[in-house]
N, C-alpha and C positions, 0 to 999 in steps of 0.2 A: 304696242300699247294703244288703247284707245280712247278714243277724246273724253273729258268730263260733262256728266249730267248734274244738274244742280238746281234744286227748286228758288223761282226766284218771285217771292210772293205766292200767287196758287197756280203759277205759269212755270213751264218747262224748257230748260234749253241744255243747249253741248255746245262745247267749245273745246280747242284744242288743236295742237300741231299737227294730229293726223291729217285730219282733212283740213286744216289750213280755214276754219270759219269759225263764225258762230251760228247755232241753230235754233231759233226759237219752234222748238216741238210740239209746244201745246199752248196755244196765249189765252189767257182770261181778257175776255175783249174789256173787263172795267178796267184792266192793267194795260192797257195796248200804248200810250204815250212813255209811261213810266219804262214801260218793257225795250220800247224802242229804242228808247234814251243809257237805257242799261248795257244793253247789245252794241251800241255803239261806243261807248265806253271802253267797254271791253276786248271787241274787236281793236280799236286803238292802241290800248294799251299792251296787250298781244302783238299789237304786228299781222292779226289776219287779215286776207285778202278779200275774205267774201261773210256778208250776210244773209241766210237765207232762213227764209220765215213761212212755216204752214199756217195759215189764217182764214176765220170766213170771209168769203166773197163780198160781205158790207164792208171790211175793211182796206177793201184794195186801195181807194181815194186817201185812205190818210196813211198808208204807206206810199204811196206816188209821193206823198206831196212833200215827206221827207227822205227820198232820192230813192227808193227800191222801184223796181220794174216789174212785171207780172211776165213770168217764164212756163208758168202751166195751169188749165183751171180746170176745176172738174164741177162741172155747172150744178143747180139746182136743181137734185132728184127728189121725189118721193112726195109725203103728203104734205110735210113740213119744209120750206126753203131751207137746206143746211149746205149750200157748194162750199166748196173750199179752193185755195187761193195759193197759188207756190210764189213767192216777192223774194226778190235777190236783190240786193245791193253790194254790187260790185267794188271795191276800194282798190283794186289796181287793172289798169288796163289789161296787163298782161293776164289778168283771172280771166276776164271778159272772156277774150280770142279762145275760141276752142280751137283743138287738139285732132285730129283723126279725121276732118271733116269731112273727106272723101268716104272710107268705112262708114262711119253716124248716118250718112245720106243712104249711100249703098242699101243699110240694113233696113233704114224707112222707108224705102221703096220699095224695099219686097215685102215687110209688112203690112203697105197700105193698099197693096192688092186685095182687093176682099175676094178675088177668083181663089185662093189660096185652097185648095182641100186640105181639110182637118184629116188628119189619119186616125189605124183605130186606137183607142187608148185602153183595150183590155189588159189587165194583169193578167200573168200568166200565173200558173198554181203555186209553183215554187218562191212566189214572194208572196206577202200580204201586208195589208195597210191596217192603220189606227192611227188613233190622237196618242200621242204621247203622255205620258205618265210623271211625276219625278222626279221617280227612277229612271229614267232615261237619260238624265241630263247629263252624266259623265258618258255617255253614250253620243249623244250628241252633240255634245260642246267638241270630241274627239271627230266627229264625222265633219263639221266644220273647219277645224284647224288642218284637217287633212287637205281641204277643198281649196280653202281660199289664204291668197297670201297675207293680206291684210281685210280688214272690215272695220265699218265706222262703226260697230258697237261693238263690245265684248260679248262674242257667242261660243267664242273658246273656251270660256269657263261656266265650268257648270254650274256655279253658285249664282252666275249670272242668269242660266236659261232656269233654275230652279226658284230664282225671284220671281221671273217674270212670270211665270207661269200664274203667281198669284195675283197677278197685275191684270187679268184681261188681254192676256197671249195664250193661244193657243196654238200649239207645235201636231205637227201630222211626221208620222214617219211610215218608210217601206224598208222592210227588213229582207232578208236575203240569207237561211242557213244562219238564222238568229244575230245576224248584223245591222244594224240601221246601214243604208246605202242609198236613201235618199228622205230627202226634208224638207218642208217648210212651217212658217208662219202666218198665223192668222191675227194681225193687232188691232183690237175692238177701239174704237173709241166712239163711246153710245151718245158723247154730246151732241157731232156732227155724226150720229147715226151713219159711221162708214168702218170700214176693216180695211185695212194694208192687209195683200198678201206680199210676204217679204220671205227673206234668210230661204230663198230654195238655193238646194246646195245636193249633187246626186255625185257619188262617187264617181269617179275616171273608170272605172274596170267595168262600169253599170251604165254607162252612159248609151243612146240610141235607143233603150228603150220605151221612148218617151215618158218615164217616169214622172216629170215635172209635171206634164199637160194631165198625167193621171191626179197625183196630188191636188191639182187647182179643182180637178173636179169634182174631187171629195171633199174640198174642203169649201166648196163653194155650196153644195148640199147641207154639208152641218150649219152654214151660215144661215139660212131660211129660218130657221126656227128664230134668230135675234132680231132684235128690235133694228135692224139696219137695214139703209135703204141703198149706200152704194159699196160696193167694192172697188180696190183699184193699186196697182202697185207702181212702184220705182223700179227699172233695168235699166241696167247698164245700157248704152243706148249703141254700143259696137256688140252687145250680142246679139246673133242672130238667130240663136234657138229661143232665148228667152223672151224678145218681142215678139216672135213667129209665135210662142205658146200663147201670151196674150192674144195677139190678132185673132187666132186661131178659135181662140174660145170667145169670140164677137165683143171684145174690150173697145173701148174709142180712144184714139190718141189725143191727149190734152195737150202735151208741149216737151220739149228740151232742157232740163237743168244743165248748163252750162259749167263744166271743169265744178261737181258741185262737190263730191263723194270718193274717199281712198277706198277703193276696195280692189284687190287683188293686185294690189302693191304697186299703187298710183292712183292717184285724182283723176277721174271720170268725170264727162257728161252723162244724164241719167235721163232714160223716157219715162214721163208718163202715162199710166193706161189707165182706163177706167170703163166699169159698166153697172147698171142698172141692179140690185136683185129681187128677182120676180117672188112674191111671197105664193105658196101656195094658199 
């Protein structure tokens, strides 16, 4: 089961026993005091360990200064200043201490080799790509629940990938003999003019053919036409195909979320990556 979303004033968060936090998603910076104070509240009275907050980079000083720390930053792109800001405030030591730390390093070190050759990332005939439809959404909400043991959003259910869709998400799929067998996400948010690419997920039987690294690069095409200036996603930070895919396609490494995210049935650290997109 996955954590709850809840508007709180014109600001976004999740909370819940999955991943053990609270999340502020989306802050209206005129709510930012009121926002903090609710979050902590909440977390409290929960019992969660951790708060962690996406914000703009003007707000980083007055989350410091009521106990959060800045764990990843994706600086000031484009013609307008819009970076944005990852703030954790840890509520037990044991959240703090990451988990795997030897793996986490291992995988950042072969990512931050920029010698890395990109391989090729042509589709072969027998699959083909598009944006997603939907129609697709019990298609993929099922390609999903196949893949991952757990996830900190509902993308098992179609009614869920069939909201979103309305919402400023946009879903890419590669089908296979009319099967989806691989996916991701593209989530707009035109305020700070950036896109999460997130939820990539390629079936086990399909895996190796670099599916994922093809996906980013179609959907990093349809992004040009939007009014955005950065892209950038969250990986698990012990995968090594998923950061290698970032690296791979000249992303910059922001930072470490620390034990932030349940996905694939446990709480993870997550990297961040980020890069520029160039308008034609």
């Amino acid at each position: 089961m996955s954590d709850i979303i809840l508007k709180h004033g014109n600001s976004l968060i999740q909370h819940g026993p999955l991943s053990d936090r609270v999340y502020i998603m989306k802050l209206d910076p005129d709510e930012c005091e009121e926002v903090i104070d609710f979050v902590k509240t909440l977390a409290t009275e929960n019992g969660y360990s951790k708060i962690f907050a996406k914000v703009p980079i003007s707000l980083i000083t007055t989350f410091v200064a009521r106990g959060y720390e800045e764990e990843a930053r994706i600086p000031e792109l484009g013609e307008i200043p819009r970076g944005i800001a990852f703030m954790s405030n840890f509520l037990t030591k044991k959240r703090k201490k990451p988990g795997k730390t030897r793996e986490i390093m291992k995988v950042k070190s072969a990512t931050l080799v920029r010698g890395v050759s990109r391989k090729s990332t042509s589709l072969s005939s027998d699959f083909s790509i598009r944006e997603a439809e939907i129609t697709d959404s019990a298609d993929l909400a099922l390609l999903y629940r196949e893949v991952f043991a757990s996830y900190p959003f509902p993308i098992d259910d179609p009614l869920f990938i069939a909201n979103s869709m309305t919402e400023d998400v946009r879903y890419f799929i590669i089908k296979h003999e009319g099967e989806i067998v691989a996916a991701a996400a593209a989530e707009l948010d035109y305020d700070t003019r950036s896109v999460e690419m997130t939820d990539f997920a390629t079936n086990p039987v399909h895996r190796g053919h670099q599916l994922g690294q093809i996906l980013l690069d179609h959907m990093e095409v349809a992004m040009i036409p939007e009014p955005i200036d950065t892209t950038y996603t969250i990986a698990r930070a012990v995968s090594h195909g998923m950061n290698i895919t970032f690296a791979r396609a000249d992303y910059e490494f922001a930072g470490t979320l620390i034990n932030n995210t349940n996905i694939s049935g446990s709480i993870e650290s997550m990297n961040v990556w980020y890069k520029q997109i160039v308008h034609l």
